[in-house]
DSSP file (Angstrom, degrees, kcal/mol; ACC not computed):
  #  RESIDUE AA STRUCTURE BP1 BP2  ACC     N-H-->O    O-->H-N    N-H-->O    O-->H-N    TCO  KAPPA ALPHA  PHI   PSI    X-CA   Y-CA   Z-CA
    1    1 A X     >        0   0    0      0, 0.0     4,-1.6     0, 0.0     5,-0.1   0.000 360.0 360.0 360.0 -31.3   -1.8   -5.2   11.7
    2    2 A X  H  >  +     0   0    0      2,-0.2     4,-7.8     1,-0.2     5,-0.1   0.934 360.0  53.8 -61.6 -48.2   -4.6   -3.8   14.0
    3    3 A X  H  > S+     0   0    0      2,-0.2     4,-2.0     1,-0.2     6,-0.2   0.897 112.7  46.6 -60.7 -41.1   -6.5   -2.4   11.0
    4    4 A X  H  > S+     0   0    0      2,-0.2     4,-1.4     1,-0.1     5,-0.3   0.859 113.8  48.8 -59.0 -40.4   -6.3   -6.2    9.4
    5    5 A X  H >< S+     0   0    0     -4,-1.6     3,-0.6     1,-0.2    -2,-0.2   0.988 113.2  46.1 -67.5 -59.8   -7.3   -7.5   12.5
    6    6 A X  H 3< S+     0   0    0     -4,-7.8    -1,-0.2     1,-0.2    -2,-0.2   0.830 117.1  42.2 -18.0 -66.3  -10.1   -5.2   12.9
    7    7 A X  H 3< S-     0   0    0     -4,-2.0    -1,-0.2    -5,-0.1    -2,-0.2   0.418 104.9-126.5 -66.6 -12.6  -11.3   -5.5    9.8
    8    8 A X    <<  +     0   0    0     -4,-1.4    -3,-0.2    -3,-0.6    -4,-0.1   0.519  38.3 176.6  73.6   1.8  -10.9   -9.2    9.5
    9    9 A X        -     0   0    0     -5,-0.3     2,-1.2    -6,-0.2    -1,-0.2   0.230  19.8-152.1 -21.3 104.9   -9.1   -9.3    6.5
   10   10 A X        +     0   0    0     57,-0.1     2,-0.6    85,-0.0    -1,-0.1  -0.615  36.7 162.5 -92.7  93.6   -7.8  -13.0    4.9
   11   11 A X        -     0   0    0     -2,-1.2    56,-0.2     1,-0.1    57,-0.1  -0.904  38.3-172.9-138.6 169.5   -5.3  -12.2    3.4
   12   12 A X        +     0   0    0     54,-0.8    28,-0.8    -2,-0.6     2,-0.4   0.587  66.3  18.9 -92.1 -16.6   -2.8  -13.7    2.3
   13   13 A X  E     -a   40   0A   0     53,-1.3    55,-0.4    26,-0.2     2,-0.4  -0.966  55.6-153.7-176.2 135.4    0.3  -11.5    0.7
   14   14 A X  E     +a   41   0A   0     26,-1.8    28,-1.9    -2,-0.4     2,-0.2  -0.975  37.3 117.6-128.0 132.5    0.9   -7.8    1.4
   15   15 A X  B     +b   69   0B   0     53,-2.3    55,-3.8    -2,-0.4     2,-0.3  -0.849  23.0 175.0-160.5-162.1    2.9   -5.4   -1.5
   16   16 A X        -     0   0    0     26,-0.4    28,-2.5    53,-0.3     2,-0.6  -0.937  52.3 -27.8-177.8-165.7    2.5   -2.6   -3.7
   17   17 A X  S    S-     0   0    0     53,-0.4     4,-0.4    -2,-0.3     3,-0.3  -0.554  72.3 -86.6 -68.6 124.6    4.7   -0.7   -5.9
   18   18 A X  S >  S+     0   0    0     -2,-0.6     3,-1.5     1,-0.3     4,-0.3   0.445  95.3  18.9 -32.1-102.1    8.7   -0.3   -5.4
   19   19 A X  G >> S+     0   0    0      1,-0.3     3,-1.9     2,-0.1     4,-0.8   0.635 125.2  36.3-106.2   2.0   10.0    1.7   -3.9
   20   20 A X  G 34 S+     0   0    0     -3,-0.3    -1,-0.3     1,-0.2     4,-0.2   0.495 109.1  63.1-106.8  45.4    7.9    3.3   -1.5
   21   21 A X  G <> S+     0   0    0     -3,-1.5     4,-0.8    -4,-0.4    -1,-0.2   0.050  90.8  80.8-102.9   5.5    5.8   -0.2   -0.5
   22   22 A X  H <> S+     0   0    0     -3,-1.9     4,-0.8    -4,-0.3    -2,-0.2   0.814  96.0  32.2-100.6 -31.9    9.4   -1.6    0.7
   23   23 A X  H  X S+     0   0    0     -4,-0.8     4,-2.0     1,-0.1     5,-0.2   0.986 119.1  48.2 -57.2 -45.5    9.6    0.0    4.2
   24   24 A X  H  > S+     0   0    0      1,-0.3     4,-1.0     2,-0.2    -2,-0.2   0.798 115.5  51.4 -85.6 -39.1    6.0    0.0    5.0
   25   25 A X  H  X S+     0   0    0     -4,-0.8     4,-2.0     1,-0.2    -1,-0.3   0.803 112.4  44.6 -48.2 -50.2    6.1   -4.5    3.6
   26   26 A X  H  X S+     0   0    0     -4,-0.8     4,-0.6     2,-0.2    -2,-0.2   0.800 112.7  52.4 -91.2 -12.4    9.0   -5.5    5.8
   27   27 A X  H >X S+     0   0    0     -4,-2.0     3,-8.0     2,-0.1     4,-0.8   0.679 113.2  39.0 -75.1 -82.2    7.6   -3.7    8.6
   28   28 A X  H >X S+     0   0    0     -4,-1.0     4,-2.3     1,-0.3     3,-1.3   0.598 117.1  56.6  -5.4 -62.9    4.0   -5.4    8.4
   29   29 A X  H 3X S+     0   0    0     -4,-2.0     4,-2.0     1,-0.3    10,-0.3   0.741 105.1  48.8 -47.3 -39.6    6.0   -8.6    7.6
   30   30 A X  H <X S+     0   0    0     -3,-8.0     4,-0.6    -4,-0.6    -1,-0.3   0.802 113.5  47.3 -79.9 -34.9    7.9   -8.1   10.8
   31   31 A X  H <X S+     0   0    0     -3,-1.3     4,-2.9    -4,-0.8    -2,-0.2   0.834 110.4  51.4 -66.5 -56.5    4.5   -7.6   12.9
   32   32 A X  H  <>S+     0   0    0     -4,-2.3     5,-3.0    -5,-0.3    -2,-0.2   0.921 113.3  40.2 -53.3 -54.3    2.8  -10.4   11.5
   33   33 A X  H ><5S+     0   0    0     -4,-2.0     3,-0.9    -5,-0.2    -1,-0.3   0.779 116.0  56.5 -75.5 -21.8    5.6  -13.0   12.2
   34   34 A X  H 3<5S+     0   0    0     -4,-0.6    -2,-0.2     1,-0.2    -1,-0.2   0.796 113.2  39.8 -89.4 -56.6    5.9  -11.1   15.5
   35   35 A X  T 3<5S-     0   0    0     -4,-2.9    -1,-0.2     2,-0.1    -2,-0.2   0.151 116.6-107.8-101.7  18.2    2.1  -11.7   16.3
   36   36 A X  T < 5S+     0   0    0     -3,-0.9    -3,-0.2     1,-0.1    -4,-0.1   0.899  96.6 102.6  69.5  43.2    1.9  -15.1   15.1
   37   37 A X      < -     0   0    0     -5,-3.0    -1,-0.1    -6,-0.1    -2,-0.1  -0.507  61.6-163.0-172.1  71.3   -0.2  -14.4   11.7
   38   38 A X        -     0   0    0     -5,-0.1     2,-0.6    -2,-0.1    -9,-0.1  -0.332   9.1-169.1 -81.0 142.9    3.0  -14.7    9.5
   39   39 A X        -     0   0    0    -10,-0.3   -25,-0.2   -11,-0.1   -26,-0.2  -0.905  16.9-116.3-139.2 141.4    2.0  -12.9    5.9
   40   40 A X  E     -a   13   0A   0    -28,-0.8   -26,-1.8    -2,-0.6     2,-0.4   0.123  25.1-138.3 -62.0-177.3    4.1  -13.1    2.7
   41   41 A X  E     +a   14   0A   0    -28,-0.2    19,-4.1    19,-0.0     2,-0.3  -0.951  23.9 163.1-138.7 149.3    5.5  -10.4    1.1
   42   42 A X  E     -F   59   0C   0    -28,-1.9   -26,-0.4    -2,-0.4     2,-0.3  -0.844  20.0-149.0 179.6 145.0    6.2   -8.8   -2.9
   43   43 A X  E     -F   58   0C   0     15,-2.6    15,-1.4    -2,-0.3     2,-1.3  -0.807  16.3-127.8-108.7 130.6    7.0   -5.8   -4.2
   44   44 A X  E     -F   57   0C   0    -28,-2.5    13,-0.2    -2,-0.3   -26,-0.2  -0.522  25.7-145.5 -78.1  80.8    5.8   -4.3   -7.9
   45   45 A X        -     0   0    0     11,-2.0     3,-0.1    -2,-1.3    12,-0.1   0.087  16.0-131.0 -60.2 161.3    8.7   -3.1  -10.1
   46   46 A X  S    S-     0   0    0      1,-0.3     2,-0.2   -29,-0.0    -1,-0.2   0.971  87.1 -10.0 -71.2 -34.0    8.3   -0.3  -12.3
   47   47 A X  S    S-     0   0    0      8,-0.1    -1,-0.3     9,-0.1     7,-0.1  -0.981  84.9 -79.1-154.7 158.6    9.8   -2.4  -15.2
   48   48 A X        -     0   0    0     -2,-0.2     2,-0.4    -3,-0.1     8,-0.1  -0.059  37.1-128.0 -42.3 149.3   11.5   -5.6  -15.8
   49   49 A X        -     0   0    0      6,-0.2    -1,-0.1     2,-0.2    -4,-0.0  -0.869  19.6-135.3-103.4 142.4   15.4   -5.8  -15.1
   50   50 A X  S    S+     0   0    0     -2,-0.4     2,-0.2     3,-0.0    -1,-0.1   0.513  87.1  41.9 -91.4   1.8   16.8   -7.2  -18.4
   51   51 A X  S >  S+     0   0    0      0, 0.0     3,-1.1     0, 0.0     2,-0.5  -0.709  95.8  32.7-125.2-164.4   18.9   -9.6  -16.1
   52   52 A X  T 3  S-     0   0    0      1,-0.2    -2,-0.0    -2,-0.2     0, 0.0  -0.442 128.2 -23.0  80.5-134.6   18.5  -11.9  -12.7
   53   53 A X  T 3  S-     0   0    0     -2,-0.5    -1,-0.2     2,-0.1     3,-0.1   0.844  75.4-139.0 -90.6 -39.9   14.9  -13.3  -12.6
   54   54 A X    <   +     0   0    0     -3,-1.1     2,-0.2     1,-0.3    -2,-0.1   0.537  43.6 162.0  69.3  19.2   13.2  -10.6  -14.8
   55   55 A X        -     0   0    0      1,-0.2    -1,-0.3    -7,-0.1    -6,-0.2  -0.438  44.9-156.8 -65.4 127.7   10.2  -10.5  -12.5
   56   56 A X  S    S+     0   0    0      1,-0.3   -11,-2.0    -2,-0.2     2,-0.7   0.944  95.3  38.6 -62.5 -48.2    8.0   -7.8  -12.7
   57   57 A X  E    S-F   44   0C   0    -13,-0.2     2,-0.3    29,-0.1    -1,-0.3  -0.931  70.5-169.7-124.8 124.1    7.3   -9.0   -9.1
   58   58 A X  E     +F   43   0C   0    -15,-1.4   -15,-2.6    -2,-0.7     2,-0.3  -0.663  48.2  49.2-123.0 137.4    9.9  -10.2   -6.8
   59   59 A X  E    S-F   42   0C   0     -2,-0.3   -17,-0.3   -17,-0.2   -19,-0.0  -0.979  94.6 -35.9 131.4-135.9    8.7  -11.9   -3.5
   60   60 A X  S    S+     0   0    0    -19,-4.1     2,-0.4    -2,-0.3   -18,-0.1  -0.301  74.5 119.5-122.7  65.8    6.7  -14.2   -2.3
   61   61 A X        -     0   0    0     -4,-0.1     2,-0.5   -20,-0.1   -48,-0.1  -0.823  32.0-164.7 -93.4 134.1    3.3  -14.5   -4.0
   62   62 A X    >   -     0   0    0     -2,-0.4     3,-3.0    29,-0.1    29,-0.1  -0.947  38.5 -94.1-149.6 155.0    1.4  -17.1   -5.9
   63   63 A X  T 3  S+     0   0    0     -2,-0.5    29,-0.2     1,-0.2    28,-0.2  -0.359 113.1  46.1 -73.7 130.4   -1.8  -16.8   -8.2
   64   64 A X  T 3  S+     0   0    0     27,-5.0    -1,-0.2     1,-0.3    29,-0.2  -0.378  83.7 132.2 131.0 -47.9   -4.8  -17.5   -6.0
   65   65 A X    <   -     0   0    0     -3,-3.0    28,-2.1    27,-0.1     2,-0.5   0.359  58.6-132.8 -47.2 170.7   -3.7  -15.1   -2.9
   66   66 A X  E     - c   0  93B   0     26,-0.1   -53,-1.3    28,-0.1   -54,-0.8  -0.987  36.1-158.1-128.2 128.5   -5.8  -13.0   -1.7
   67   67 A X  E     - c   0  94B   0     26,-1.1    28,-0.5    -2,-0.5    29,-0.5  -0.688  31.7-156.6-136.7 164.0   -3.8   -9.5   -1.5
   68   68 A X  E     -     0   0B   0    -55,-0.4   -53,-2.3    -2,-0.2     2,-0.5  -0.961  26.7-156.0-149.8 122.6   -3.8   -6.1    0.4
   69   69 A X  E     -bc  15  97B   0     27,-1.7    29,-0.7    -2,-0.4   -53,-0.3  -0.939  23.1-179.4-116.1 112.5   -1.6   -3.6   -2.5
   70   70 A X  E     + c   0  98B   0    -55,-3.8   -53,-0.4    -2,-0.5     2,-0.2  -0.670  13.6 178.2-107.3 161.3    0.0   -0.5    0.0
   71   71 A X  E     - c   0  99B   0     27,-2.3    29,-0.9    -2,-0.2     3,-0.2  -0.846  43.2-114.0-143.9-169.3    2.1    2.4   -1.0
   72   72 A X  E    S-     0   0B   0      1,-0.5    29,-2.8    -2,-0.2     2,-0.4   0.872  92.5  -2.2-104.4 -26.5    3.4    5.1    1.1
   73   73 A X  E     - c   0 101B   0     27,-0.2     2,-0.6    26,-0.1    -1,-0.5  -0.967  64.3-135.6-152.4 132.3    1.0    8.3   -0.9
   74   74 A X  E     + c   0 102B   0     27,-1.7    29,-0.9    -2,-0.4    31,-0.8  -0.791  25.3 168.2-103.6 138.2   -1.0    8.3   -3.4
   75   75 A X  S    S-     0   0    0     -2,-0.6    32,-0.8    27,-0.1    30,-0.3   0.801  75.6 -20.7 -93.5 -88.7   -1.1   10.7   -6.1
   76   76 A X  S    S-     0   0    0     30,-0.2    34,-0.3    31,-0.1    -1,-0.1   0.625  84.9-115.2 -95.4  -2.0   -2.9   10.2   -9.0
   77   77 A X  S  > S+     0   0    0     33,-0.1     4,-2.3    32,-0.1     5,-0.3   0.103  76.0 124.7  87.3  -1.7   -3.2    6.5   -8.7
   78   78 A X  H  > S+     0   0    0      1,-0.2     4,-0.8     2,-0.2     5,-0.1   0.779  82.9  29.8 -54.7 -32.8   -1.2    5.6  -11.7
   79   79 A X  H  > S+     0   0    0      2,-0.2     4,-3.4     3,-0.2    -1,-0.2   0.864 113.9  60.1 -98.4 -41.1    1.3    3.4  -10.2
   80   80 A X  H  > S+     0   0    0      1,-0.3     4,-1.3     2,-0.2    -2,-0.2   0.955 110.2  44.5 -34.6 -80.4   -1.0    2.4   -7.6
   81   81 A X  H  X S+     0   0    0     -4,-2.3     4,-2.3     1,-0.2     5,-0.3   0.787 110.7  58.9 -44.0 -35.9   -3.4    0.9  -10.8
   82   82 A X  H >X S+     0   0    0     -4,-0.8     4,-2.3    -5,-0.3     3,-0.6   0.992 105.1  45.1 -75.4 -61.4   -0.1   -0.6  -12.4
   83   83 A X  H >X S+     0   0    0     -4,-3.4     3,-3.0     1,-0.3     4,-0.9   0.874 117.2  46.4 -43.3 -78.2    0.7   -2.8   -9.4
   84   84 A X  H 3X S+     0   0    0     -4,-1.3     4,-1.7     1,-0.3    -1,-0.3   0.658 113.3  46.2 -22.2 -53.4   -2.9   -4.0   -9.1
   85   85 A X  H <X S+     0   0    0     -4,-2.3     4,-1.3    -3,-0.6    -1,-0.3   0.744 114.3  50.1 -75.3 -29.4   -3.3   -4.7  -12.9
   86   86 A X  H <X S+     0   0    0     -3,-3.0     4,-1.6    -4,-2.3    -2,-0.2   0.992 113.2  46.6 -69.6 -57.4    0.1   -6.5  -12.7
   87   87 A X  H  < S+     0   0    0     -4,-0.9     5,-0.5     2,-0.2    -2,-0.2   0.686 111.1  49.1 -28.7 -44.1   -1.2   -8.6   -9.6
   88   88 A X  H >X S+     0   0    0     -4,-1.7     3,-5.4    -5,-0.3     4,-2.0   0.976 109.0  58.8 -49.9 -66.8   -4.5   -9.4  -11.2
   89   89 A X  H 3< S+     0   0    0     -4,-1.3    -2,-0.2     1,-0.3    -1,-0.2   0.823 103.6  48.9 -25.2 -38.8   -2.2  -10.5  -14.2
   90   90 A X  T 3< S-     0   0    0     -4,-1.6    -1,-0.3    -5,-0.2    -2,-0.2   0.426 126.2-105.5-101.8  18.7   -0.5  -12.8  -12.2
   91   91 A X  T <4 S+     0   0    0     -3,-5.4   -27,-5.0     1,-0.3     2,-0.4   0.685  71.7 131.7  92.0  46.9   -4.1  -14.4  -10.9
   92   92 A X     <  -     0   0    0     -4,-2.0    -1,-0.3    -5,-0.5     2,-0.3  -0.788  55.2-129.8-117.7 177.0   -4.4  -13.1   -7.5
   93   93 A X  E     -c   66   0B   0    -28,-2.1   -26,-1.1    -2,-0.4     2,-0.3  -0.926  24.2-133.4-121.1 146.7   -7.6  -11.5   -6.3
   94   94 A X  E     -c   67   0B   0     -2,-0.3   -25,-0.2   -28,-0.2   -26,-0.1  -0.660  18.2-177.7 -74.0  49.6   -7.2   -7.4   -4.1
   95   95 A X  E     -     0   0B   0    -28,-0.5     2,-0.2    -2,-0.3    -1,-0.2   0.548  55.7 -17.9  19.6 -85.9   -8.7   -7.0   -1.4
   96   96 A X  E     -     0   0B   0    -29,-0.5   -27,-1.7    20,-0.1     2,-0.5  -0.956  47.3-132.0-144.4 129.5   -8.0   -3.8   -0.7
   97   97 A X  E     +c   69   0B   0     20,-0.5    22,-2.7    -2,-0.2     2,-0.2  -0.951  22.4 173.5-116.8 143.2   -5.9   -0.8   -1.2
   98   98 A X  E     -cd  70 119B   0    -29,-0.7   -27,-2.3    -2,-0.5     2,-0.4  -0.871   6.6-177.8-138.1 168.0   -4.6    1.1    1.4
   99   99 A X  E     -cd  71 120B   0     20,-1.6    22,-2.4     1,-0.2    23,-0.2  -0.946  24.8-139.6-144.0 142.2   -2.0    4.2    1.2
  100  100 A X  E    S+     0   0B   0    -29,-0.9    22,-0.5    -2,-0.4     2,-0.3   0.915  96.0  34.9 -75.0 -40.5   -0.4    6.3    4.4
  101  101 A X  E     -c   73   0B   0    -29,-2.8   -27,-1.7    20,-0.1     2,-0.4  -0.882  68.2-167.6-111.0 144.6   -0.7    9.6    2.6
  102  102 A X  E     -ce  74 123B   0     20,-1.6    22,-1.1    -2,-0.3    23,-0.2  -0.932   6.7-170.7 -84.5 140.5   -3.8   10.5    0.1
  103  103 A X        -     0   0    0    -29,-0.9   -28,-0.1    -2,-0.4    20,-0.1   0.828  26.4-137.0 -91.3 -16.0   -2.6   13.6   -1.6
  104  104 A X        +     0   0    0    -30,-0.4   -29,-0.1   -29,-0.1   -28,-0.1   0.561  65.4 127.7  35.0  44.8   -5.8   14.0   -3.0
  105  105 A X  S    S-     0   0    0    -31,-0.8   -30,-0.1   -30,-0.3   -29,-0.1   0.275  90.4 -67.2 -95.8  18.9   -5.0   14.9   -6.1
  106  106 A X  S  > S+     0   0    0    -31,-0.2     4,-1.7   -32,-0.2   -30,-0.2   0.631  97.4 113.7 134.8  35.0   -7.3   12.1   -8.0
  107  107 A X  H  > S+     0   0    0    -32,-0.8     4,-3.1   -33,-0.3   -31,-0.1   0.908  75.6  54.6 -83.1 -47.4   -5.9    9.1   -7.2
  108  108 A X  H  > S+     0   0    0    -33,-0.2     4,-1.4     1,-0.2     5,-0.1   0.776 112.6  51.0 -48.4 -28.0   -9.2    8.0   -5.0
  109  109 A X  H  > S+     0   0    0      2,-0.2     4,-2.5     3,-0.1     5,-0.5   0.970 109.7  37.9 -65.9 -60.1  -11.0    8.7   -7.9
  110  110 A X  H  < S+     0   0    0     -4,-1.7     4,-0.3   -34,-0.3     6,-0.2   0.822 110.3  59.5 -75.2 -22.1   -9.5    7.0  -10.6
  111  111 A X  H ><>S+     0   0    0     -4,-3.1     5,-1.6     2,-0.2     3,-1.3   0.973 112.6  43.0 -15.1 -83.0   -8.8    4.1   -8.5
  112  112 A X  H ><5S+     0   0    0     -4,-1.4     3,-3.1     1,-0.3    -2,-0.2   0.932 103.5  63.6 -38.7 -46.0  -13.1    3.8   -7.9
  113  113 A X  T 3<5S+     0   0    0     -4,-2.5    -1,-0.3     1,-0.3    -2,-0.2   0.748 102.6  53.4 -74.8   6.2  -13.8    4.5  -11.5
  114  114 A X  T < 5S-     0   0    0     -3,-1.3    -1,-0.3    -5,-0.5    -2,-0.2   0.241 129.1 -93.8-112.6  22.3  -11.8    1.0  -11.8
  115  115 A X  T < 5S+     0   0    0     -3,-3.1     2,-0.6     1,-0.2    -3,-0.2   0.565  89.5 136.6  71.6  10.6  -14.0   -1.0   -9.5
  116  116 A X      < -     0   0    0     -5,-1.6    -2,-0.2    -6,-0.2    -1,-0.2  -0.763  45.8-147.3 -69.1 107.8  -11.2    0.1   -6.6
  117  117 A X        -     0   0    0     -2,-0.6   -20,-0.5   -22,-0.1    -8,-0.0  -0.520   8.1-159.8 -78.1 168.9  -11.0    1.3   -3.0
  118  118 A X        -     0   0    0    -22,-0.1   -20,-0.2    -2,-0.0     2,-0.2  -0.730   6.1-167.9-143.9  68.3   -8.7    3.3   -1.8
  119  119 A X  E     +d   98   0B   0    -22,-2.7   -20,-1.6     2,-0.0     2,-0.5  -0.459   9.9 176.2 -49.8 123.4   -7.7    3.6    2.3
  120  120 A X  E     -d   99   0B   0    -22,-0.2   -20,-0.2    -2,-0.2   -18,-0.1  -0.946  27.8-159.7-141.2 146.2   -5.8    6.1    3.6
  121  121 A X  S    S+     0   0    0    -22,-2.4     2,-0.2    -2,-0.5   -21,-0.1   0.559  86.9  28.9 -89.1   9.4   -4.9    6.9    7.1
  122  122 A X        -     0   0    0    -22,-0.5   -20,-1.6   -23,-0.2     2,-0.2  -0.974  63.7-163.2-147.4 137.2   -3.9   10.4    6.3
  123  123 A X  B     -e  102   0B   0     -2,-0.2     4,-0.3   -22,-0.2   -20,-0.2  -0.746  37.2-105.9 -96.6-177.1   -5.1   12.9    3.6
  124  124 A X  S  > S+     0   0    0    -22,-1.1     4,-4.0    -2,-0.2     5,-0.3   0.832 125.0  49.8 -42.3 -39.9   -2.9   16.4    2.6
  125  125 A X  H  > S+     0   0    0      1,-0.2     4,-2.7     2,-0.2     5,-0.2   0.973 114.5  35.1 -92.1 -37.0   -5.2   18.0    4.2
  126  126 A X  H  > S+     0   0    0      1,-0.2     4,-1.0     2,-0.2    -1,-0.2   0.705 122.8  50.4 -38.0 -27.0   -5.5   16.1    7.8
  127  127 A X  H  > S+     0   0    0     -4,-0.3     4,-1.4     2,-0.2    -2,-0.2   0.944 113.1  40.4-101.9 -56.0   -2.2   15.7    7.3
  128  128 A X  H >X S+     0   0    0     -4,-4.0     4,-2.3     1,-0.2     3,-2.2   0.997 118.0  52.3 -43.7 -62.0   -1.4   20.1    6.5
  129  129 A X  H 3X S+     0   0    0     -4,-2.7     4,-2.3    -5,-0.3    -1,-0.2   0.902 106.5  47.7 -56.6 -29.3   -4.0   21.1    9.5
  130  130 A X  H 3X S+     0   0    0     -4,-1.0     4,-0.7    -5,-0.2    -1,-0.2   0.734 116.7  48.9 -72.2 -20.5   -2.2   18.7   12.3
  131  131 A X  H <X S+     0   0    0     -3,-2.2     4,-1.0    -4,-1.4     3,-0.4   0.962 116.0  40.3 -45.2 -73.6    1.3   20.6   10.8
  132  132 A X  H  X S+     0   0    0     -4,-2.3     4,-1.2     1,-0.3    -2,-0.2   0.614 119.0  51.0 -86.3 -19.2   -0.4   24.1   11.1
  133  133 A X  H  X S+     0   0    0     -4,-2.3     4,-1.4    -5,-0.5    -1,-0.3   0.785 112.5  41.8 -38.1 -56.8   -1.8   22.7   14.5
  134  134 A X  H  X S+     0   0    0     -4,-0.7     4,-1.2    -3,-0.4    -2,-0.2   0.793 113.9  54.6 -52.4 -49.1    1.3   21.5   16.0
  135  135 A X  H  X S+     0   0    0     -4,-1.0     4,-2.0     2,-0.2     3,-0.3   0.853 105.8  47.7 -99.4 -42.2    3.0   24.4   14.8
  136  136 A X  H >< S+     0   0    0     -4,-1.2     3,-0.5     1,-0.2     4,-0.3   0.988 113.8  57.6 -42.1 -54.0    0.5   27.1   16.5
  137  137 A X  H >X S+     0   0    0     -4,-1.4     4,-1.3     1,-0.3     3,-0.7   0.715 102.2  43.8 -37.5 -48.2    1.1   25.0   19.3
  138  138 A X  H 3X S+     0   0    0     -4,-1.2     4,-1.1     1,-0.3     3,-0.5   0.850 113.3  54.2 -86.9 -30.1    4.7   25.1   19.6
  139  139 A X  H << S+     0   0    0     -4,-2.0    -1,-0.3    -3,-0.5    -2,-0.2   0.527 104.2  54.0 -87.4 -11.0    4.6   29.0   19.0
  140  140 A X  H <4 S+     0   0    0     -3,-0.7    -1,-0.2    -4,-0.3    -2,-0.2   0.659 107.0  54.7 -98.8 -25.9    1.9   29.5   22.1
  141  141 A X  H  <        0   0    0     -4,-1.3    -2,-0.2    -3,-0.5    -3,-0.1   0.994 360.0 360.0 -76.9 -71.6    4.8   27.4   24.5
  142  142 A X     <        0   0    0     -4,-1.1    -1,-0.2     0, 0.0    -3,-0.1   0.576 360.0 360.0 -72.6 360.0    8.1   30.2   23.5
């Protein structure tokens, strides 16, 4: 929420691909209504369920939004690119995508070479050196 707030973001509906854009959505969800700046929520199946609704995308979204599509890592961006291109489908406009882990194996690319950004608040490697950092650390205390 800070980082929208910062940034100034309007948007309107926050989601990404199942499953791991369903913690990281109901928290945000939870923040938002929390902080008085309630924002909808939908999640991006991998494939239809042949019963139920049959939505590729279950929540609350409606063609027009203006959308911010999260996951928990990105890898190569394939799934990442499916949600988006499903979102588009369904006539909403991206904003932004943003990701906790990059893995950085070539997901930021191919994401750009598709007129995409890609945020992430951690790469592998920030993410390894603060490990092997922590871990020196803990071995200089014993």
């Amino acid at each position: 929420m800070e980082k929208l707030s910062k940034e100034n973001l309007k948007v309107d509906a926050i989601g990404g691909p199942t499953l791991g854009a369903d913690p990281i959505v109901g928290a945000v969800l939870a923040l938002s209504y929390n902080q008085r700046k309630p924002l909808r929520g939908f999640i991006v199946r991998k494939e239809r369920k042949k019963y139920g609704t049959k939505n590729l995308i279950e929540g609350s979204l409606n063609a027009g939004d203006k959308v911010l599509v999260i996951d928990d890592v990105a890898t190569t961006g394939a799934s990442l690119l499916k949600a988006i291109k499903e979102v588009e489908n369904f006539g909403c406009k991206i904003l932004e995508t943003w990701v906790i882990v990059d893995r950085e194996e070539g997901a930021k690319d191919k994401l750009k070479a598709e007129g995409y950004s890609l945020f992430s608040f951690y790469t592998m490697s920030e993410f390894l050196n603060d490990l092997n950092i922590n871990i020196q650390n803990s071995k200089n205390i014993y």
